[in-house]
N, CA, C and O atoms as a printed pandas DataFrame, in Angstrom:
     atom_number atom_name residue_name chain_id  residue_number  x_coord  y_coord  z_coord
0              1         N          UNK        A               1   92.775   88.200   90.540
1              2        CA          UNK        A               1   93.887   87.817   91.388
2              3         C          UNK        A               1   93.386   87.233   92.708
3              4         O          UNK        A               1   94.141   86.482   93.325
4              5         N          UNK        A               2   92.182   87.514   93.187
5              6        CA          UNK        A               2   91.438   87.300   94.333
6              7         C          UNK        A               2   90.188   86.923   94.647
7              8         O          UNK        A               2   89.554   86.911   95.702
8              9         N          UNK        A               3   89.893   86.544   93.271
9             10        CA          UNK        A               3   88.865   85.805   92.863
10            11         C          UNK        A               3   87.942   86.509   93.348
11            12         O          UNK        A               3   87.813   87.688   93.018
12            13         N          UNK        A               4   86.984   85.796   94.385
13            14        CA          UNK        A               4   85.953   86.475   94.872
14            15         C          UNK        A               4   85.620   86.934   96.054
15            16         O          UNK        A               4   84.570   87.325   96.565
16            17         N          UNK        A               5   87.198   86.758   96.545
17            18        CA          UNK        A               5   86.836   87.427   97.660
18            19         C          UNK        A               5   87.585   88.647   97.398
19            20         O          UNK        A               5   88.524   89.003   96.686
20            21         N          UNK        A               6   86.248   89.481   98.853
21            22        CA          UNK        A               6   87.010   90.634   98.869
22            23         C          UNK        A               6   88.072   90.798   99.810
23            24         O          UNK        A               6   88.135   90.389  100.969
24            25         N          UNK        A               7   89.417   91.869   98.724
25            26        CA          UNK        A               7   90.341   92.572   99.614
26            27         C          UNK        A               7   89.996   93.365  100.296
27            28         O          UNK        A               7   89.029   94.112  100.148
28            29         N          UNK        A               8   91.159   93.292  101.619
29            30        CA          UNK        A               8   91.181   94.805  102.421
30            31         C          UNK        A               8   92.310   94.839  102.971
31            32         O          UNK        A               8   92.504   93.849  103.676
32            33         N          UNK        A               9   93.288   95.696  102.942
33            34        CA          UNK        A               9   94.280   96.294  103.867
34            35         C          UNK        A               9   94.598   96.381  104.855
35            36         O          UNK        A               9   93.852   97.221  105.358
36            37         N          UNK        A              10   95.597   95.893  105.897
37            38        CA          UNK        A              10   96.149   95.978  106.757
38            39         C          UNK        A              10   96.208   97.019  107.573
39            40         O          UNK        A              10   96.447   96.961  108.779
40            41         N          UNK        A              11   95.906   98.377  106.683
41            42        CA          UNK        A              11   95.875   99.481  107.351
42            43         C          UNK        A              11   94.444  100.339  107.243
43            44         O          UNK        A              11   93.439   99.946  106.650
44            45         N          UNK        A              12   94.562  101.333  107.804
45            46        CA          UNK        A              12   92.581  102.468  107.937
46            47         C          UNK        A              12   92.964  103.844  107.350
47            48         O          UNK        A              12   93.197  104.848  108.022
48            49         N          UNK        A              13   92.993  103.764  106.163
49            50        CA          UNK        A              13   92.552  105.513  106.199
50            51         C          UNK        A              13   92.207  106.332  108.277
51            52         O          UNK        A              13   91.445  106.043  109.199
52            53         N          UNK        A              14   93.255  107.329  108.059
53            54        CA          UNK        A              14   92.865  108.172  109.344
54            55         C          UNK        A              14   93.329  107.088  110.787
55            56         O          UNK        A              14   92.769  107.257  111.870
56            57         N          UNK        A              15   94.049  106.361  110.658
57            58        CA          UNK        A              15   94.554  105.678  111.785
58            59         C          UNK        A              15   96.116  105.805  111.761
59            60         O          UNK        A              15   96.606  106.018  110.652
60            61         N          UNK        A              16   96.838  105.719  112.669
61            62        CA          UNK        A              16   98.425  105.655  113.102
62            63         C          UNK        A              16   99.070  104.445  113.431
63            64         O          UNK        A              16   98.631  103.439  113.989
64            65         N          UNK        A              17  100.292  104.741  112.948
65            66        CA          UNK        A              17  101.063  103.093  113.099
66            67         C          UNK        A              17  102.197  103.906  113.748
67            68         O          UNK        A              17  102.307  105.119  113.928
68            69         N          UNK        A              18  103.381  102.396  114.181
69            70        CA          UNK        A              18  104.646  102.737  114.346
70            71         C          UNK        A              18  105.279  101.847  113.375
71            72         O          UNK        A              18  104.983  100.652  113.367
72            73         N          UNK        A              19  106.356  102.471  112.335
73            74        CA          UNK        A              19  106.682  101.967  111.198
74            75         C          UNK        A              19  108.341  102.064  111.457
75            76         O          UNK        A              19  108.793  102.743  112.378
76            77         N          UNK        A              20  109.133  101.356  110.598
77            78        CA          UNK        A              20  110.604  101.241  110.403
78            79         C          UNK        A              20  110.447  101.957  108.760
79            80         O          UNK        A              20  109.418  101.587  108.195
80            81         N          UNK        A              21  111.063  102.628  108.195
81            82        CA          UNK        A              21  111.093  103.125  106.989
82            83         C          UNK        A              21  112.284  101.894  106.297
83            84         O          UNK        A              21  113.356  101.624  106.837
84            85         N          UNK        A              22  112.014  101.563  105.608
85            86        CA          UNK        A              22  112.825  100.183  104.767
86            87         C          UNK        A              22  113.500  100.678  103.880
87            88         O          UNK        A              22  114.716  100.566  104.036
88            89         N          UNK        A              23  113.157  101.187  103.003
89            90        CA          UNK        A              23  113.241  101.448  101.666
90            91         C          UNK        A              23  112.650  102.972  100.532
91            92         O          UNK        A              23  111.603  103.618  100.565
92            93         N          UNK        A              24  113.613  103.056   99.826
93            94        CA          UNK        A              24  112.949  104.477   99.677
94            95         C          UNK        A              24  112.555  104.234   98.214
95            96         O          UNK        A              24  113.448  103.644   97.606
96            97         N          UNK        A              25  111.057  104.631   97.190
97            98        CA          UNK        A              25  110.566  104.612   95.927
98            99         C          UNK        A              25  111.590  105.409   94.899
99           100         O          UNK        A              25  112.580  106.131   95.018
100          101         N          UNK        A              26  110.889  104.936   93.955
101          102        CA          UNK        A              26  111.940  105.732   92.586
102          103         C          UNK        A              26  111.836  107.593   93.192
103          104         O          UNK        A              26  112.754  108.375   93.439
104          105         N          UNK        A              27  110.631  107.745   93.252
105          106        CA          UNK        A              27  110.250  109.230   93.873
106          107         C          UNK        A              27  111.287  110.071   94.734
107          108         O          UNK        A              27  111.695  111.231   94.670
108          109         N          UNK        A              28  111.554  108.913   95.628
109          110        CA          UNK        A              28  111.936  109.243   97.440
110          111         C          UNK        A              28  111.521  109.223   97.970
111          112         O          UNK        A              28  111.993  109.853   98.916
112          113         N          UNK        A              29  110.321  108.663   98.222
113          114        CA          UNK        A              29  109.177  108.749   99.239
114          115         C          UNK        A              29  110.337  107.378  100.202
115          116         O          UNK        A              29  111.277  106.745   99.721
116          117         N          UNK        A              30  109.772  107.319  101.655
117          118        CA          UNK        A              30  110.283  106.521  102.381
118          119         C          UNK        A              30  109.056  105.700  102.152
119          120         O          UNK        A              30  107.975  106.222  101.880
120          121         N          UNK        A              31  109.231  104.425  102.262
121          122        CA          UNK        A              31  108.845  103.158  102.032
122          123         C          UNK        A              31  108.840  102.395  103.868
123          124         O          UNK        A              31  109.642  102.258  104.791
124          125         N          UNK        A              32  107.317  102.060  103.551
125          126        CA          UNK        A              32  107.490  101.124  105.319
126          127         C          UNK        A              32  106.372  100.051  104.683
127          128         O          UNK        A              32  105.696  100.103  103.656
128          129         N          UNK        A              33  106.482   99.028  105.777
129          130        CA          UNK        A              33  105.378   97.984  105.437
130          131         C          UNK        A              33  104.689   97.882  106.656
131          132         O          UNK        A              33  105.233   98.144  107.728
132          133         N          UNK        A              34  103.338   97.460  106.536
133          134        CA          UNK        A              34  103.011   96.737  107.755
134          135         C          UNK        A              34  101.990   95.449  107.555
135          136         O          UNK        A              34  100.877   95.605  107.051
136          137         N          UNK        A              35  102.288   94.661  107.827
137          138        CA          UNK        A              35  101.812   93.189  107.406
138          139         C          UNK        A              35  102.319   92.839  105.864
139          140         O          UNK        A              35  101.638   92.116  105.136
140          141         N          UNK        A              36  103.353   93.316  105.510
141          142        CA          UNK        A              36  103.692   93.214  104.049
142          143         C          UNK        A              36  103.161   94.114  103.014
143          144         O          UNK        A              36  103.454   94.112  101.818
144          145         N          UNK        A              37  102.409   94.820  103.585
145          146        CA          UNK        A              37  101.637   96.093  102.400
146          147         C          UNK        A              37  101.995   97.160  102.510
147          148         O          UNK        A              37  101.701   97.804  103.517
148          149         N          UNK        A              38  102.691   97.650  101.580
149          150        CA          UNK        A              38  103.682   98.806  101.276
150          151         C          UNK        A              38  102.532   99.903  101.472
151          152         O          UNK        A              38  101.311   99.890  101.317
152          153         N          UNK        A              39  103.540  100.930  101.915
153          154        CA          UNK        A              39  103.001  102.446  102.593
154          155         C          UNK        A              39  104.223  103.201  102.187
155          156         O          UNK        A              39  105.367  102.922  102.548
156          157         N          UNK        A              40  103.753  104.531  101.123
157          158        CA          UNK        A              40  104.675  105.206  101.515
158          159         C          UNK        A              40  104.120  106.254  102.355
159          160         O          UNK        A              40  102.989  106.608  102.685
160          161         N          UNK        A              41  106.017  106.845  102.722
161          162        CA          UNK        A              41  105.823  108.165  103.729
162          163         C          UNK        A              41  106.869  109.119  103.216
163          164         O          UNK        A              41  108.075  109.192  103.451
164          165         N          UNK        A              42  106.045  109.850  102.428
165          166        CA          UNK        A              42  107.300  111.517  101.852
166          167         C          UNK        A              42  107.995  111.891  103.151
167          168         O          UNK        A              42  107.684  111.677  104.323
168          169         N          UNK        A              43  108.828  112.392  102.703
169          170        CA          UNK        A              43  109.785  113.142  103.894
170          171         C          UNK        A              43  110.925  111.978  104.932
171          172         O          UNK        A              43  111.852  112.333  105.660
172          173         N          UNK        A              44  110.635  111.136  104.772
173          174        CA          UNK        A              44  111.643  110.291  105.087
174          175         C          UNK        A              44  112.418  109.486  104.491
175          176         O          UNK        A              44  112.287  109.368  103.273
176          177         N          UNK        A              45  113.538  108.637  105.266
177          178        CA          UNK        A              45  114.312  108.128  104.655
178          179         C          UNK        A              45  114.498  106.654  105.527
179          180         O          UNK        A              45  113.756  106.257  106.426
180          181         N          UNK        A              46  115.774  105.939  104.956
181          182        CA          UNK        A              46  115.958  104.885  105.262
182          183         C          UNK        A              46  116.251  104.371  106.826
183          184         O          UNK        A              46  117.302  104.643  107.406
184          185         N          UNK        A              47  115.307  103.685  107.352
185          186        CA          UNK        A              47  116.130  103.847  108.944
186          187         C          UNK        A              47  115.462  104.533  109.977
187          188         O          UNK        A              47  115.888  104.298  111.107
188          189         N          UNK        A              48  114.327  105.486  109.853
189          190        CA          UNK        A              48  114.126  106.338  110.261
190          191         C          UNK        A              48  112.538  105.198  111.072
191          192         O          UNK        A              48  111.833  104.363  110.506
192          193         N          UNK        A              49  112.513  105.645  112.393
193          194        CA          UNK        A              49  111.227  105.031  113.053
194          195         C          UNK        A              49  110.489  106.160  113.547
195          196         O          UNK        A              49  110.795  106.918  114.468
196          197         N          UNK        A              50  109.104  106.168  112.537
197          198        CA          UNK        A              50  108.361  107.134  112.825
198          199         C          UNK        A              50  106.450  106.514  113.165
199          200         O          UNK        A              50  105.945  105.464  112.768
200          201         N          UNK        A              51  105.969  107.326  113.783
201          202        CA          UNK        A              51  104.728  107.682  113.932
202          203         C          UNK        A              51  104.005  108.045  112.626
203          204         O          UNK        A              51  104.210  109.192  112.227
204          205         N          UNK        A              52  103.196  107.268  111.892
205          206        CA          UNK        A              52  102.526  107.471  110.610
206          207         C          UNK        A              52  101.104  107.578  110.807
207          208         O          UNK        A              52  100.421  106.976  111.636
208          209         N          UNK        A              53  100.663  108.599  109.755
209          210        CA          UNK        A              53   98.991  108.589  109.756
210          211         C          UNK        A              53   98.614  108.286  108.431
211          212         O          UNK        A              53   99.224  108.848  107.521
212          213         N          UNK        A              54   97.489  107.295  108.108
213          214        CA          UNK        A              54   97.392  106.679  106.758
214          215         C          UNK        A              54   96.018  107.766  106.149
215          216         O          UNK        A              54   94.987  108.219  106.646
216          217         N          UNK        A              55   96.617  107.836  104.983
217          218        CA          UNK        A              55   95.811  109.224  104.559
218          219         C          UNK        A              55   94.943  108.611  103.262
219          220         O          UNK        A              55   93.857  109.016  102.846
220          221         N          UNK        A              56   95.704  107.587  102.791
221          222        CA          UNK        A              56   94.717  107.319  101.709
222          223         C          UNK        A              56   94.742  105.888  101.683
223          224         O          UNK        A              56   95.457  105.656  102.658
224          225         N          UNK        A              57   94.440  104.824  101.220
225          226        CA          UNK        A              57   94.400  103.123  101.299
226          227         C          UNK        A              57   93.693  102.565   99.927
227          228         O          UNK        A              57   92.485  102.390   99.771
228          229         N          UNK        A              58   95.217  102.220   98.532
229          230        CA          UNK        A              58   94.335  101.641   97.483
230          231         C          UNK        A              58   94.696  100.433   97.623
231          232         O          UNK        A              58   95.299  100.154   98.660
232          233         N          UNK        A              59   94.409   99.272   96.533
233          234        CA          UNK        A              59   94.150   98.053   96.449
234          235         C          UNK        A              59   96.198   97.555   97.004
235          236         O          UNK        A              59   96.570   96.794   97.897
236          237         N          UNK        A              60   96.712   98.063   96.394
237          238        CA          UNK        A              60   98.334   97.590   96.310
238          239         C          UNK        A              60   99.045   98.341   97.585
239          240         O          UNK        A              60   99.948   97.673   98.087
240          241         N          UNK        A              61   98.859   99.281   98.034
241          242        CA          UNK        A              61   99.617  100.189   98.807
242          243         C          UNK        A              61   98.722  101.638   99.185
243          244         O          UNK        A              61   97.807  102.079   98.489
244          245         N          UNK        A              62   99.225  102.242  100.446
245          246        CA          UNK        A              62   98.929  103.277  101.109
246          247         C          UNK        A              62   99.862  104.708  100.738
247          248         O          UNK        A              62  101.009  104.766  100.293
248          249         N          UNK        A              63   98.999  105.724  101.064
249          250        CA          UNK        A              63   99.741  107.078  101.580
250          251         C          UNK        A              63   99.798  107.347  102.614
251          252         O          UNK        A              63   98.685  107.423  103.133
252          253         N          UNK        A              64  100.918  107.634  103.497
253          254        CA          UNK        A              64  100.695  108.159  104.728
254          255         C          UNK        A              64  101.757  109.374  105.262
255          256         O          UNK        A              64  102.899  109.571  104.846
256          257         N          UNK        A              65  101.150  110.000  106.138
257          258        CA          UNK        A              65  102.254  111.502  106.939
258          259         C          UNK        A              65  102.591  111.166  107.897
259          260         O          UNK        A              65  101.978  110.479  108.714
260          261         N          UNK        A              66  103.967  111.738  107.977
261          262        CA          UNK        A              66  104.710  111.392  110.052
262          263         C          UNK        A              66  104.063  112.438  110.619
263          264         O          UNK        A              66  104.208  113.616  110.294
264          265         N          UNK        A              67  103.215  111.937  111.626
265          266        CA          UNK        A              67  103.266  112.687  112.905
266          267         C          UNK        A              67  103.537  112.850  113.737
267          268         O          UNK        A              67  104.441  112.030  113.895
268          269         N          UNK        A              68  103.383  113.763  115.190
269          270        CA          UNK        A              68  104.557  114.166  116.017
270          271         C          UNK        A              68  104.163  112.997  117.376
271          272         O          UNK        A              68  104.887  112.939  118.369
């Protein structure tokens, strides 16, 4: 899909954003983007502007937790 170059993510494992929650997964996880690369965040919902910490970073999308 990317031939030869290499990908990387918009976001860092172990770094914080400020996110808009968009959209919520089949799951429920709250759904945010940042630069267009989907992140989810359990525990939230639609609407909600939170403080995120990115916990894990694969090729398509992130995990991340609200923090305070």
């Amino acid at each position: 899909m990317f031939g030869n170059q290499e990908y990387s993510a918009p976001v860092t494992a172990g770094e914080t954003y400020e996110v808009s929650i968009e959209d919520l997964a089949r799951e429920g996880d709250g759904v945010a983007k940042v630069e267009g690369f989907i992140i989810f965040v359990p525990g939230t919902k639609v609407g909600d502007e939170v403080t995120i910490k990115v916990n894990k970073v694969m090729r398509k999308f992130a995990i991340a937790e609200v923090v305070d």
